[in-house]
Structures are given as C-alpha cells and as structure tokens.
N, C-alpha and C positions, 0 to 999 in steps of 0.2 A: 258383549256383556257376559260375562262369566255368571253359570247358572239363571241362565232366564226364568222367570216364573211359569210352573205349569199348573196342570189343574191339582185341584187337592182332592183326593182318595182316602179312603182308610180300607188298607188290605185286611182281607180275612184271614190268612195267616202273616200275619203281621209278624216282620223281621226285627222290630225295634227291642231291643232289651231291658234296655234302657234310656232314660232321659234325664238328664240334669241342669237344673239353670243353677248359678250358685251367682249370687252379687256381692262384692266387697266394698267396705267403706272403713271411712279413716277410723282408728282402734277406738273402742266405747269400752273401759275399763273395768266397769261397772259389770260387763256379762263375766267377765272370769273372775271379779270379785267376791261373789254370793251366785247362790244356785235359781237361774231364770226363773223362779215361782211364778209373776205376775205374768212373763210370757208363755209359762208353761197355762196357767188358766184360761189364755184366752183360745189356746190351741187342741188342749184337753178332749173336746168334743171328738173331733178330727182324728186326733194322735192322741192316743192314752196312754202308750206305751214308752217310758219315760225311761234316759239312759243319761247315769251323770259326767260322761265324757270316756269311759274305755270299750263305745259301741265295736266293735269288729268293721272296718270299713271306711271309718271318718277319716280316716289318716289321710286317704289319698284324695279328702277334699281339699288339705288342707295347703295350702300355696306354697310351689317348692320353694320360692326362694325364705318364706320363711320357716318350712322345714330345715333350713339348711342355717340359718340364723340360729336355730332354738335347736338343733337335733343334739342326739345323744354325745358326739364328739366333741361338745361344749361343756357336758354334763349339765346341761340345761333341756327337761320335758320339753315338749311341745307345745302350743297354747291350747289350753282345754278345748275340748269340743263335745258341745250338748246335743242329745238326739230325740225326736219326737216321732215316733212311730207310731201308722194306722194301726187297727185291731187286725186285719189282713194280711199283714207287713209287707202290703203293695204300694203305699206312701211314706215317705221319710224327710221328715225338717232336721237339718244341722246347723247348728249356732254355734259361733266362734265369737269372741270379741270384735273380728276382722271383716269376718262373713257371715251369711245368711244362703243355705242350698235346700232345695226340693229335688228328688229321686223320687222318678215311679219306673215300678217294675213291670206293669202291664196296661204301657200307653197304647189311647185309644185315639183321641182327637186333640187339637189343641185349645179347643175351648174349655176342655174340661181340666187341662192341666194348667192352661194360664189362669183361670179363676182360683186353682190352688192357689198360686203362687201370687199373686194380687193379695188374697186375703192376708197370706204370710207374709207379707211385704207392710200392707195396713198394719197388722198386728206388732211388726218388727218397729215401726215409725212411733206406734201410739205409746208404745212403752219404752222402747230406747231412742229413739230418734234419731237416726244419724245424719249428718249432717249431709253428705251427696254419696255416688258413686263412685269409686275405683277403678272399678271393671266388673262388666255385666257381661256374664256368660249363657248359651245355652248349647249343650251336645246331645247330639244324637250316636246310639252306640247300635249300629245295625249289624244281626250275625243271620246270614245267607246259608241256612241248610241245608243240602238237597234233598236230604233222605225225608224231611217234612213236607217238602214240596212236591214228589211225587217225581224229581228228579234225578234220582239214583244215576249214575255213571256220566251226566252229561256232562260235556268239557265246560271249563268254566268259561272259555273264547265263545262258546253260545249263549252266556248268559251274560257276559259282561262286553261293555264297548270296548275298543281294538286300546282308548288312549286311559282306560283305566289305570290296565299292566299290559305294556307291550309284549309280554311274555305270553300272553295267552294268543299271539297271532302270529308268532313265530313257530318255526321247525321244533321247538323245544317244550311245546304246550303241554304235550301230556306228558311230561317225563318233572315236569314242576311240581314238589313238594311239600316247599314254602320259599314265599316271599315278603316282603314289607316295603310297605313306600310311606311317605311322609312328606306331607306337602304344605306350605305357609302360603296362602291366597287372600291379596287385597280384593277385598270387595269394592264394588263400585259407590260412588259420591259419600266417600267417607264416611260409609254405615260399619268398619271394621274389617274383622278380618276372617276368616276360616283357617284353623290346624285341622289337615286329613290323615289321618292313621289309618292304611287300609293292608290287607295283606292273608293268607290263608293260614289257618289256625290248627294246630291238634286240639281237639277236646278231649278235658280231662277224660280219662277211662275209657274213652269210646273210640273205635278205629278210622271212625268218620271225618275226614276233613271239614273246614267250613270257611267261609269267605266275612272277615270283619270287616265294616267300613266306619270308622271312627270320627265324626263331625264335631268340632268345637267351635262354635263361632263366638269371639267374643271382639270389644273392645275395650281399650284398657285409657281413653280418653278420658276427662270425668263427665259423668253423668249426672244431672238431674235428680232429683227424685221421681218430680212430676213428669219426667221421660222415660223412667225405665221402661214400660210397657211397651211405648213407640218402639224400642229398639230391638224388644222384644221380640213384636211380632214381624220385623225386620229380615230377623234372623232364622224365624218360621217359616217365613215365605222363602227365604234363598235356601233352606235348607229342602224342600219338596222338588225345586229344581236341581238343587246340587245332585241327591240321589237319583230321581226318575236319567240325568242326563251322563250318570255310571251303567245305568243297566238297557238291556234288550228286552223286544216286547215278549219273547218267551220267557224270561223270571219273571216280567211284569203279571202275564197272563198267570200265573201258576200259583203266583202270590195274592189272587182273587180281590182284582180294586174294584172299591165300591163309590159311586162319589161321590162327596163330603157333604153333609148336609149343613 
C-alpha cells in the first residue's frame, strides 16, 4: 500500500507553506453575476478583508483547463474570482462561480484547518447551494530548509530516502544543482489520486538552496456533498504517510515532531 498511515505529529519547525483544499462544482451563475454580499456576511467575521476578483494569487487557483477555455488568446477574461481574507492574512477564501478554496499560510493541525473549511463549505451550501462535487482537492506544499534546521551543508541523500531522487545516492550527489520529478499515484480502494511535484529550488534573492515537495491529492469522481469531509480526511491521513515515508529520521529529528494531540 502506497504511503501507509503513520503517526500524526506537528513539527516545530514546520516545513508546510502552505495548504490548499479547493472543491468544484457544476457552474452557479449567480456568483459571477452580482458581488457575493450574502456570502461575504456570513464570512465577514473570519475574513474582513474583501477583494472583488483582481487578488494577486487567485489565478493559479483557478482550473487550467478552464484558464485555457476563457484565457486572453480568446480575448475572453477569466471567470471572476472573489477573495476573503483573515485580518492576518494567514487565511484566504476564493470564490469562483466553479469553485470554492481555503489557503493557510501557517498551518498547524488539521483539526483547525478542516473546521475552516467545514464552516466555508456550510456557508457556501446555505447561500449558493451547489448541487454535488467535481473534484475535491487537498495540497500540501512543503519547502525543506536547511539553514532553519540547523542543517547547513548536509547532503540531501542524508535527509531524504534513496527512492525519493535516485540522484542523491549516486556518484553525482553532491554536484546536483537542480532537479524535478513529477509523479501521478493511484491511491488505494478508489479514495483518488496524488500529483507529486518535488525537486530543489533557488530561492528568490537568497543563495540557499531548498527541497519542494509539492502534494495534490485530489479526485475528480463526483462527490457528494454529505462526503466531502470523508474524503477529506482521506486525503490527510495519506498525506502524513506520503511525506514521513520521503524523509529520514535525521530531518525528521531536526524538524522537532511533537505528537498530535
């Protein structure tokens, strides 16, 4: 079984960057025809900071094949896309006619993040209603630094398993720059799928390399309403094994697991 379930943790120097779940459903016309008010009020509390579709960032929530339907080479925009941001701007809601996404910048557990997105979910039903699922995603976008770890100059074939990138256990380890992989994995009894984006990164302005490991799991079956959460937490649970069963116990140890309460 690909990515068995381990225990759950939450590191003290937490590698996650980000996290995204985004849900689609069949098009509700209604969100691009007038400005979400009723859904912006129930979310208000939460998210005060209100953006009427040219946020910096939404673009790349928004599904390529219908960026690629609606893009400029048509001379047809994009489909609006609405933003509700915390007072922090550590939580982010995005409202499409098509979708529905939550982005947090500095996830902790996943009980704190699925209740986000529950309420957002409630709140998206009670006032638009959609009628099922599309495709229900959740990503985890993890960036490996050494120099926050207290790992400065170690080979990455020490902190990462041999079948990560075969590259870090060959004659050729440390002369590796960059790399990128890209991986499409069925998950087991038809819970979906995993896209892996993984590979070493230059960071803007800084001389430091870093290790991305880019998790998408979604499926694109239809859903339920009354199922998204199941699949949800599905996709939480394969994702704690996917990552612990990429690394070794020295990033493990350095990245300080605590366990999950």
């Amino acid at each position: 079984m690909p990515f068995p379930e381990s225990r759950r943790v939450i590191y003290g120097k937490n590698p996650l960057v980000e996290v995204i779940s985004q849900l689609r459903f069949p098009a509700v016309l209604t969100i691009e025809a007038e400005l979400p008010a009723k859904f912006q009020e129930k979310l208000r509390g939460d998210y005060p900071i209100f953006d009427d579709g040219s946020v910096s960032g939404a673009a790349e929530l928004i599904p390529p094949e219908i960026a690629r339907l609606f893009g400029s080479q048509f001379g047809i925009t994009t489909p609006r896309v609405f933003a509700f941001t915390s007072s922090d701007r550590v939580w982010k809601v995005h409202l499409n006619r098509e979708f529905v996404a939550i982005t947090c910048t500095k996830y902790r557990r996943w009980d704190d993040f699925r209740a986000r997105l529950l309420s957002v979910l409630q709140h998206l039903d009670n006032v638009y209603s959609p009628s099922f699922y599309t495709r229900v995603g959740l990503r985890y976008r993890n960036v490996i630094d050494r120099g926050n770890l207290g790992l400065e100059g170690t080979p990455w074939g020490e902190l990462f398993q041999a079948h990560l990138a075969a590259e870090f256990a060959s004659d050729m380890a440390d002369s590796v720059l960059q790399n990128q992989h890209q991986l499409l994995v069925e998950l087991p009894n038809n819970e979906g799928r995993v896209r892996i984006v993984h590979g070493i990164v230059q960071q803007p302005q800084k001389p430091e390399l870093v290790y991305v490991i880019d998790n998408d799991f979604f499926t694109e079956d239809r859903v339920e309403k009354s199922d998204a959460a199941e699949k949800l937490d599905t996709f939480n649970r394969r994702s704690g094994g996917l990552f612990r069963s990429f690394i070794k116990d020295k990033l493990d140890r350095a990245m300080g697991p605590n366990a999950a309460a």
